[in-house]
Biopython code that builds the backbone (N, CA, C, O; Angstrom):
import numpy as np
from Bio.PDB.StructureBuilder import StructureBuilder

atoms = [
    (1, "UNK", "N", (39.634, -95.511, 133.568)),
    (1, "UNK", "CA", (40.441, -94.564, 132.829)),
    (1, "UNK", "C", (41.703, -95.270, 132.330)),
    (1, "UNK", "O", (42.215, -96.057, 133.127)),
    (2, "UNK", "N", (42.135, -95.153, 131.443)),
    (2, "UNK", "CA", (43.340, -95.488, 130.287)),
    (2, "UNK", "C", (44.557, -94.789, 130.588)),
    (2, "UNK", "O", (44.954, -93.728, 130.106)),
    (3, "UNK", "N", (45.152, -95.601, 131.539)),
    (3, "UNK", "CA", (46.602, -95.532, 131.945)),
    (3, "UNK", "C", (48.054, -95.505, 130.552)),
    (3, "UNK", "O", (48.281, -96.328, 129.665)),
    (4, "UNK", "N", (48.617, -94.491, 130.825)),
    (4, "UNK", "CA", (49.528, -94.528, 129.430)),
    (4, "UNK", "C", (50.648, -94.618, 130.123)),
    (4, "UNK", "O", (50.990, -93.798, 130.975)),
    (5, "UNK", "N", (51.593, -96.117, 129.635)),
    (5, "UNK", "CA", (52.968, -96.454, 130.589)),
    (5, "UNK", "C", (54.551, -95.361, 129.993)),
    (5, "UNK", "O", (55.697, -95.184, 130.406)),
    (6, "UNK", "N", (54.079, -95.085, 129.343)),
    (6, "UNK", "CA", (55.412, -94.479, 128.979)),
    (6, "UNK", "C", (54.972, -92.897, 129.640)),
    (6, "UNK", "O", (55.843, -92.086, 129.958)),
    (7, "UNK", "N", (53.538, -92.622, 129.779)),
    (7, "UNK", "CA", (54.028, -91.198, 130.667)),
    (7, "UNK", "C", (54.113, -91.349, 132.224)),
    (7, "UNK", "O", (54.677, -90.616, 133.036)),
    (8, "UNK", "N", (53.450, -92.417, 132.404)),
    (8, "UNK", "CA", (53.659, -93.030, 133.649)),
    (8, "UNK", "C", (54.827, -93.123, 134.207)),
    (8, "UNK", "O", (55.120, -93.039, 135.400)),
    (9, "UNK", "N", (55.732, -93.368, 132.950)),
    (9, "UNK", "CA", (57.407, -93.491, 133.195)),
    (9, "UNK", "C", (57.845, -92.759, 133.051)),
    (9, "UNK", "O", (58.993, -92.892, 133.474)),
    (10, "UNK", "N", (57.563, -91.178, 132.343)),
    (10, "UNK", "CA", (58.223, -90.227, 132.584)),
    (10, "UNK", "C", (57.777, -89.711, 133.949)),
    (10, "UNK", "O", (58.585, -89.165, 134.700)),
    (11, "UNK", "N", (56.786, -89.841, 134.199)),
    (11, "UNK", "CA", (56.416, -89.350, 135.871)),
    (11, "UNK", "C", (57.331, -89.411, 136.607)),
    (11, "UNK", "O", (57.949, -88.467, 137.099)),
    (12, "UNK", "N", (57.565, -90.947, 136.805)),
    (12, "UNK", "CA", (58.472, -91.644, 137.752)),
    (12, "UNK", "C", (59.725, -91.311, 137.623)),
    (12, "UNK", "O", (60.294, -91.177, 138.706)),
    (13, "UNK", "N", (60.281, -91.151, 136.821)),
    (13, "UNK", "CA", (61.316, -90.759, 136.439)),
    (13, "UNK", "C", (61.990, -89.414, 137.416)),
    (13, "UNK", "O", (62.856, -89.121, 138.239)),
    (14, "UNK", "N", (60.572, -88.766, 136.409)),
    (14, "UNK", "CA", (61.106, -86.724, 137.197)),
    (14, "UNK", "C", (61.269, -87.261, 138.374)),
    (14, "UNK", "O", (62.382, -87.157, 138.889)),
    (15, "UNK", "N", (60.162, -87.990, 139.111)),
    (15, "UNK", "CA", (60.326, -87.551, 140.625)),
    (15, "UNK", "C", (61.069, -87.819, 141.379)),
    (15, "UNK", "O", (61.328, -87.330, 142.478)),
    (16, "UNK", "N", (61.724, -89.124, 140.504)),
    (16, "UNK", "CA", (63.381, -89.834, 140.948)),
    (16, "UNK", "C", (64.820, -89.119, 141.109)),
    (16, "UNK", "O", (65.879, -89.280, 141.716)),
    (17, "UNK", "N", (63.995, -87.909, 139.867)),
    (17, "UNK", "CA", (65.341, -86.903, 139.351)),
    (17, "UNK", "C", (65.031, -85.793, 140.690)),
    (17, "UNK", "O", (65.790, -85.510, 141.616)),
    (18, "UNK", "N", (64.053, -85.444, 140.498)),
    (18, "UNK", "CA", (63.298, -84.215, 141.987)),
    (18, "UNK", "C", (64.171, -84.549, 143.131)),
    (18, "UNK", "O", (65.062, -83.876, 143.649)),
    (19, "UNK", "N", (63.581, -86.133, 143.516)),
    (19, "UNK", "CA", (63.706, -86.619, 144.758)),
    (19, "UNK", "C", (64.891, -86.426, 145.133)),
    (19, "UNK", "O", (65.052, -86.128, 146.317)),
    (20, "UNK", "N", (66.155, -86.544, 144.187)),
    (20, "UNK", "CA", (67.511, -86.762, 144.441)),
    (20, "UNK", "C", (67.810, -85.526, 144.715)),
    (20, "UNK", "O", (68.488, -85.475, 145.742)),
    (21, "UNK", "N", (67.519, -84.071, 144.056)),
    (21, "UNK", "CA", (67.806, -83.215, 144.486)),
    (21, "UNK", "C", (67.382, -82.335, 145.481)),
    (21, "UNK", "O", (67.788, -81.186, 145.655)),
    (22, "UNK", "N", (66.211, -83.181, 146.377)),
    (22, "UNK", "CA", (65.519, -82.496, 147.090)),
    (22, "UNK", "C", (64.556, -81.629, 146.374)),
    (22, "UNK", "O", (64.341, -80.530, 146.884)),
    (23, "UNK", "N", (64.025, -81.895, 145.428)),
    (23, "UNK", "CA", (63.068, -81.026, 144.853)),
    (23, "UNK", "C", (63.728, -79.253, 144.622)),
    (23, "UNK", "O", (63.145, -78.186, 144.814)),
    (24, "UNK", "N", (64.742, -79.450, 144.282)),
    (24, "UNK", "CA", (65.410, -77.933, 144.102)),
    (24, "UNK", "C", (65.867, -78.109, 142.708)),
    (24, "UNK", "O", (66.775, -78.730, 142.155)),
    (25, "UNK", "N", (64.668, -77.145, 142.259)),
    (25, "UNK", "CA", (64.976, -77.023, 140.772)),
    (25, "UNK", "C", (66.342, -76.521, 140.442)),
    (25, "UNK", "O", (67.064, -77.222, 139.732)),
    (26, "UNK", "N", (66.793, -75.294, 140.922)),
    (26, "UNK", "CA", (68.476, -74.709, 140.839)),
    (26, "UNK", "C", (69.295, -76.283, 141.129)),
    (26, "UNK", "O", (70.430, -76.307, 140.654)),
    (27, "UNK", "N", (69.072, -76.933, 141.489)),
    (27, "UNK", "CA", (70.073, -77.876, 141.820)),
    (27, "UNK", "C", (69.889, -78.770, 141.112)),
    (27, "UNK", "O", (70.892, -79.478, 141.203)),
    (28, "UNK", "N", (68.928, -79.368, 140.163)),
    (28, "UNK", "CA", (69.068, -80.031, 139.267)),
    (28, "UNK", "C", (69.026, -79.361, 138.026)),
    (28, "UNK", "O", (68.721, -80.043, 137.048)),
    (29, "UNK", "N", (69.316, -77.933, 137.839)),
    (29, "UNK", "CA", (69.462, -77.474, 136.624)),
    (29, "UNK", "C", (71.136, -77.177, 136.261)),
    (29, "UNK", "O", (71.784, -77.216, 135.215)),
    (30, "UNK", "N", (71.435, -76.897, 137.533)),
    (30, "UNK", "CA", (73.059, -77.486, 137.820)),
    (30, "UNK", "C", (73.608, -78.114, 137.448)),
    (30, "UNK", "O", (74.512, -77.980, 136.623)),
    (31, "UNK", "N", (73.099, -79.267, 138.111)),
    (31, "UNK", "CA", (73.825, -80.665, 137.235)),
    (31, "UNK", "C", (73.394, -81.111, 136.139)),
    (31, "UNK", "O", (73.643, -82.271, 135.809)),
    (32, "UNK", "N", (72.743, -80.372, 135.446)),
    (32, "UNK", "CA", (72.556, -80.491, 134.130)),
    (32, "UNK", "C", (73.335, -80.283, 133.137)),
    (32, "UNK", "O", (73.696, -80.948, 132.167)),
    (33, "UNK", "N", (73.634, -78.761, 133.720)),
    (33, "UNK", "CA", (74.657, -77.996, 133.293)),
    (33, "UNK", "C", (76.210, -78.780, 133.013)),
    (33, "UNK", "O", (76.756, -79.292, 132.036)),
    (34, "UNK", "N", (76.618, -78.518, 134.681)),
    (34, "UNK", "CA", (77.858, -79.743, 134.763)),
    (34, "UNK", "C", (77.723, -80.586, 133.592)),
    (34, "UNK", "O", (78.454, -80.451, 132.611)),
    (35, "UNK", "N", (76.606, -81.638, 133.691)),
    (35, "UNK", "CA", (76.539, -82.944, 132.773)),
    (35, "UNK", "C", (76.822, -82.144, 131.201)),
    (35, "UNK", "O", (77.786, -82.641, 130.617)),
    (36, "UNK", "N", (76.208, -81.117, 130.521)),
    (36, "UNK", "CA", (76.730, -80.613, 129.426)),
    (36, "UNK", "C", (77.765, -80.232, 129.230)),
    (36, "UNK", "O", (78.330, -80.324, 128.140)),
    (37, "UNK", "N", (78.301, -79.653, 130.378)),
    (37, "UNK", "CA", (79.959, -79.163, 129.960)),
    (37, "UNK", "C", (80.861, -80.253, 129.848)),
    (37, "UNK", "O", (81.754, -80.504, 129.039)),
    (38, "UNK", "N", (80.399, -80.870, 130.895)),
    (38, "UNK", "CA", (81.595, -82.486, 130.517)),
    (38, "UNK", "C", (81.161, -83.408, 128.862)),
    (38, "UNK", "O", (81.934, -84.027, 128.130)),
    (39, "UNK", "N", (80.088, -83.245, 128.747)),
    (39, "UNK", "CA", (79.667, -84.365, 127.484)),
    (39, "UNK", "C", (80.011, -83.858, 126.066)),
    (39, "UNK", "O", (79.669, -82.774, 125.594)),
    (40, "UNK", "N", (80.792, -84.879, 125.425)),
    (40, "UNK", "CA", (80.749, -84.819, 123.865)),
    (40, "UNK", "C", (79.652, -84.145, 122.801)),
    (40, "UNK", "O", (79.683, -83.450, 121.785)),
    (41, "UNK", "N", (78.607, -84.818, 123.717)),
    (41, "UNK", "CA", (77.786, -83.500, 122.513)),
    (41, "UNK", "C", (77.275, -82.150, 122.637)),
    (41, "UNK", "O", (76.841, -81.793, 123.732)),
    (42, "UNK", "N", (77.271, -81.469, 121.794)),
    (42, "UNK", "CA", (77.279, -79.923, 121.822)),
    (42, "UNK", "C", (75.467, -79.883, 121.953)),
    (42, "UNK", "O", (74.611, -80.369, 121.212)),
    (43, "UNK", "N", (75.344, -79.045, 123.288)),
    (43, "UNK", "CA", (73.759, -78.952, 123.247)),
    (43, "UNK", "C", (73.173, -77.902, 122.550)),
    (43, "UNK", "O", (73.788, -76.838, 122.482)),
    (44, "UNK", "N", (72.186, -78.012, 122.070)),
    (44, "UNK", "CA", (71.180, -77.255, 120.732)),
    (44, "UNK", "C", (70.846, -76.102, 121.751)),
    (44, "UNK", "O", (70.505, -76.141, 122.934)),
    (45, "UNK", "N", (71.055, -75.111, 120.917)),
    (45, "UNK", "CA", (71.067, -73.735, 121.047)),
    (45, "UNK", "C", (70.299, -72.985, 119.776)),
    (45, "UNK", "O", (70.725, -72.740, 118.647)),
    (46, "UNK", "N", (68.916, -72.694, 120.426)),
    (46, "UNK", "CA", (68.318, -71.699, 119.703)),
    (46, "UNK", "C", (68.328, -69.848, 119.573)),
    (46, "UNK", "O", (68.470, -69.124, 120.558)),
    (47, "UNK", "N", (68.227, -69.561, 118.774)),
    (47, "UNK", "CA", (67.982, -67.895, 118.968)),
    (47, "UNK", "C", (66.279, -67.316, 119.493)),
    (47, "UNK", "O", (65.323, -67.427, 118.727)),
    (48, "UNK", "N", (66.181, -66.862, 120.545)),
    (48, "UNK", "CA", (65.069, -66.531, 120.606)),
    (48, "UNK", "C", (63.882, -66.351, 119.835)),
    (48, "UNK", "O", (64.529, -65.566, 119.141)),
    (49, "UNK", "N", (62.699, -66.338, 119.276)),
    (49, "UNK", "CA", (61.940, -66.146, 118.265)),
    (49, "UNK", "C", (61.746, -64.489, 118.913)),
    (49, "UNK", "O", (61.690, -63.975, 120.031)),
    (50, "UNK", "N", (61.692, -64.081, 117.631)),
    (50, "UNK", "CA", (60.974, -62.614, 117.260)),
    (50, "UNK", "C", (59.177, -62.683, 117.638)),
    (50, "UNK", "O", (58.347, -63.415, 117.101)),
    (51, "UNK", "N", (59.017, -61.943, 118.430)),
    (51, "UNK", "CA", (57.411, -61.658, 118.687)),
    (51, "UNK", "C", (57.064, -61.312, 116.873)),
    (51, "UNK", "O", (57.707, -60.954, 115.887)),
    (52, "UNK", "N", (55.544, -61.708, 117.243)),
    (52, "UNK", "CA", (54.616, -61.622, 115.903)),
    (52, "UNK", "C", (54.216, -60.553, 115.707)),
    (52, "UNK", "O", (53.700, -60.139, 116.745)),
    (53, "UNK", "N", (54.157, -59.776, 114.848)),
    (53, "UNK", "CA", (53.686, -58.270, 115.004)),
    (53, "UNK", "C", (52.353, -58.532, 114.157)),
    (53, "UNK", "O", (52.199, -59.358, 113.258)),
    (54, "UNK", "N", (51.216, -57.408, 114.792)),
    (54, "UNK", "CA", (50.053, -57.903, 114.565)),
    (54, "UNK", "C", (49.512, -56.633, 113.816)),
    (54, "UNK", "O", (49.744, -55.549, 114.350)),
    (55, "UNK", "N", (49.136, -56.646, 113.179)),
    (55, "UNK", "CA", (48.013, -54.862, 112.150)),
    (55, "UNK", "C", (47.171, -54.957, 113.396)),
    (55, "UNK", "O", (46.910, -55.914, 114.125)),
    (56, "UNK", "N", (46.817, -53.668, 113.430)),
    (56, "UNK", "CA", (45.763, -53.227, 114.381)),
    (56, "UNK", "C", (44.581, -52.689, 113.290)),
    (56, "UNK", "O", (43.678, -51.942, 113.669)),
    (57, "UNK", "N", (44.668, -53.045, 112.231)),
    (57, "UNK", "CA", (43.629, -52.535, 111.228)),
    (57, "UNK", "C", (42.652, -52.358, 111.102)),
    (57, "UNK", "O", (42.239, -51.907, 110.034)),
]
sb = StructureBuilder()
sb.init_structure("model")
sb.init_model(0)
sb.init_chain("A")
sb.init_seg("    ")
for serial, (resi, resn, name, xyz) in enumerate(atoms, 1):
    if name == "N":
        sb.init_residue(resn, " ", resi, " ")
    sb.init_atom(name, np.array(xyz, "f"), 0.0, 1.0, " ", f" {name:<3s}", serial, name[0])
structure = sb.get_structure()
């Protein structure tokens, strides 16, 4: 099977990011947070999408 290194490296990555927080998602969504409020760039902010409305015809 055909190993792909760059998702391989995002693997490793998360679990580096996981690992540090003990696998507590609230706690690395935290310091995410933190990390945005302190940083220069303004993070992308979408408006929710509108559901699709469908004919029942």
């Amino acid at each position: 099977m055909w190993r792909d290194p760059i998702v391989e490296e995002v693997h490793r990555v998360r679990d580096e990011q996981a690992k540090k927080f003990g696998y507590d998602l609230h706690a690395l969504c935290e310091d995410i947070r933190k990390k945005e409020a302190t940083s220069a760039r303004k993070p992308v902010t979408r408006e929710p999408r509108k559901p699709a409305i469908h004919d029942a015809a």
